[in-house]
C-alpha positions, 0 to 999 in steps of 0.5 A, spaced: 550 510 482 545 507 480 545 499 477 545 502 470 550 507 471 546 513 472 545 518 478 540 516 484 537 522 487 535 522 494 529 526 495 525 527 501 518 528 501 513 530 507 506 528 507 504 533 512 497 532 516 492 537 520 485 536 522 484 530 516 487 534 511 495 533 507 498 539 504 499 539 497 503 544 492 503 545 484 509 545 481 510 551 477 507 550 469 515 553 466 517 547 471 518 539 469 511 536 469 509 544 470 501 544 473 501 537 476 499 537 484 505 534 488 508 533 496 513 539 498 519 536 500 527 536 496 533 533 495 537 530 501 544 534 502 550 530 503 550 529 511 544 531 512 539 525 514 531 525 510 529 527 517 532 534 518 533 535 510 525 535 509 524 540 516 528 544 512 525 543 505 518 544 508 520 551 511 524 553 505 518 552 501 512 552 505 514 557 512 511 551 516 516 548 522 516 540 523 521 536 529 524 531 525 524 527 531 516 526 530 515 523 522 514 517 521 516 513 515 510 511 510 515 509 503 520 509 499 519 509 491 525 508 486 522 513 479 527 512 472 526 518 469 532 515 463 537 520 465 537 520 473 533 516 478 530 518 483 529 515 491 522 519 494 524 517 501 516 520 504 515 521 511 509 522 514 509 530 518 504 530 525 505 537 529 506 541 523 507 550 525 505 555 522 501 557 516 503 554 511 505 559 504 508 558 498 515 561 498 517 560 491 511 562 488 507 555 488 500 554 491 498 550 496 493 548 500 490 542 504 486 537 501 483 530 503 486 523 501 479 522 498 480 528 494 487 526 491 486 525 484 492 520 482 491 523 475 493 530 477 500 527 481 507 525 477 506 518 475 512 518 480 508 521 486 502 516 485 504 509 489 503 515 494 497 516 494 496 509 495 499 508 501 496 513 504 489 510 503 491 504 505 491 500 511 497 498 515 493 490 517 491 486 510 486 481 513 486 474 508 481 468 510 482 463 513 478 457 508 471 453 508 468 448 504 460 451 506 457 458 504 454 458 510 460 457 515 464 461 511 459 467 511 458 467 519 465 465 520 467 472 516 462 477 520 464 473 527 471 475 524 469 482 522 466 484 528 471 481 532 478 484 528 475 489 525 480 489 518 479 495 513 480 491 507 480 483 507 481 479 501 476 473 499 480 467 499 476 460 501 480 456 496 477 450 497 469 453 494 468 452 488 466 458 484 458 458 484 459 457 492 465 463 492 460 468 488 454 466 493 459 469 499 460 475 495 453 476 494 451 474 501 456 480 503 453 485 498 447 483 501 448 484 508 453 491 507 447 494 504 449 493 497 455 494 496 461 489 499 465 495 502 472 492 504 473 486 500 477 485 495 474 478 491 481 473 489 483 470 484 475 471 480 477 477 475 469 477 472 466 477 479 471 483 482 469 487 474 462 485 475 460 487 482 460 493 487 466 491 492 472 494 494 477 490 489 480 484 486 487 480 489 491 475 484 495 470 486 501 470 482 500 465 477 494 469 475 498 477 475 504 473 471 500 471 464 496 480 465 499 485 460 495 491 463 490 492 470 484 488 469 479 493 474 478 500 473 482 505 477 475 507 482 477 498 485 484 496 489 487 491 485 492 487 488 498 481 487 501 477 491 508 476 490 515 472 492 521 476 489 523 482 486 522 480 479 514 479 481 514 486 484 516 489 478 511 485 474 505 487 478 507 494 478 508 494 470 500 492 470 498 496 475 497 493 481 496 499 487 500 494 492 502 487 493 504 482 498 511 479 498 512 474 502 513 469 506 517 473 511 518 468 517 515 461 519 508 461 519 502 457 523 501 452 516 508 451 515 513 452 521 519 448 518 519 453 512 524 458 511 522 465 510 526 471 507 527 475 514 525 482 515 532 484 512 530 480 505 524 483 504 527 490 506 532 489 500 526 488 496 521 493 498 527 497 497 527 497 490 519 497 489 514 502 486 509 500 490 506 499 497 508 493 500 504 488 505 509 483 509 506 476 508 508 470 512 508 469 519 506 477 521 502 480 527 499 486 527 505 487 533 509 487 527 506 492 523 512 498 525 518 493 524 514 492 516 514 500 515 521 501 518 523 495 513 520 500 508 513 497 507 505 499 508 504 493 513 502 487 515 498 481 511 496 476 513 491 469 516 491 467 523 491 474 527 484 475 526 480 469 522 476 466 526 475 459 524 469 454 526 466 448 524 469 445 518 474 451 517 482 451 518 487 456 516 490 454 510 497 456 506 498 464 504 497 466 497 
């Protein structure tokens, strides 16, 4: 049951990868929410776990094989649909056999992550598709109070660490400086700032071609809606469950949660351990990133606690001059 008293329902859901693609259904249009695309899979049987339930939901559907042993976890999302709550318990499939057919008369095909349109899933499925296109690293920088610095230190980083997505913090430049890096990285990205999520600076991140926007807390709790269009990530960092509910409410496509464990900046400080921030992930609607104390070696215990990654600092910035490695945010 669930805290309002009504039914959880335990459903498995196969995101089944071949040659780049995933396998995608659209539901009947008599079905609830008929015409919208989804990922096959179903409810969980008692005594069976996800696993062997989505290798037989995925060949009663769709006639392909899967080994249960070779799925590896990519999020669990809790939907309120008023009368029931559903627990999508997604699972990534590799090694999948067969040809895939639509045994109760749903088509389905084979589409890219790019060519998935959030729109054209249930609301419930969305958070999905985020943390199929996200990365499982989150870089952050470090600090610099010099543009110079800053831009040299973050190439020298870049090449070194090669992060997918990295968060522009460099809370020390004031805000003049802190565009003057942005569009020094416009400039040497070849017009656009591929990968880097401006922080905390809303007009700047509405304004120019980069990745997306990442808000401290203190900026997410006072928003009513997303202040980025949905073509942009959009991040927030956050510290409790009440916060991850809010930077879902307004939006966000993931979050951070964090401090996990000590970090370089403050070792005496007690984190949430991995089993707090297990029991929060487990109650969001979004993907994830661990925060505080994390390394990319860790990234398999942050997906086995239910979230997308790591993020974090001192795994990859490399800090010269009069840089240093300053609090998470």
């Amino acid at each position: 049951m669930t805290p309002g008293g009504g039914k959880l329902v335990h459903v498995a859901v196969g995101v089944v990868w071949r040659r780049g693609r995933v396998l995608v259904a659209r539901r009947p249009e008599h079905a609830h929410q008929g015409g919208l695309l989804e990922f096959p899979g179903g409810k969980v049987e008692a005594g069976e776990s996800v696993q062997h339930a989505l290798a037989r939901e995925l060949l009663e559907e769709t006639a392909v094989k899967v080994d249960p042993a070779s799925m590896t976890p990519l999020i669990r999302i809790r939907h309120d649909y008023g009368d029931k709550e559903v627990l999508l318990d997604v699972w990534q499939v590799h090694g999948a056999v067969g040809e895939p057919s639509g045994l109760e008369g749903q088509p389905v095909f084979w589409l890219a992550p790019e060519q998935l349109s959030p729109e054209a899933f249930p609301v419930a499925n969305r958070p999905i598709i985020s943390a199929l296109r996200l990365p499982d690293r989150l870089a952050i920088t470090g600090n610099h109070e010099n543009v110079h610095e800053a831009l040299t230190c973050l190439a020298s980083s870049r090449v070194t660490a090669q992060p997918e997505l990295i968060v522009l913090r460099l809370p020390s430049l004031p805000p003049a400086a802190y565009a003057e890096v942005v569009t020094g990285c416009i400039e040497t990205g070849g017009g656009q700032a591929r990968g880097l999520l401006v922080h905390d600076h809303i007009e700047l991140a509405q304004a120019l071609p980069v990745a997306g926007l990442h808000l401290s807390w203190r900026r997410a709790v006072v928003l009513v809606e997303r202040p980025v269009p949905a073509d942009r990530w959009f991040g927030v960092s956050c510290h409790s469950g009440e916060e991850l509910d809010h930077a879902a409410i307004i939006g966000a496509d993931y979050a951070t949660l964090g401090p996990v464990l000590p970090t370089p900046s403050h070792p005496q400080a007690r984190g949430m351990g991995w089993d707090g921030f297990a029991a929060m992930t487990e109650q969001a609607t979004l993907p994830v990133y661990a925060l505080g104390g994390t390394a990319p070696d860790q990234v398999a215990l942050a997906k086995s606690a239910g979230g997308q990654g790591i993020a974090g600092i001192s795994w990859w910035w490399q800090a010269i001059g009069n840089g240093f490695i300053q609090e998470t945010p």
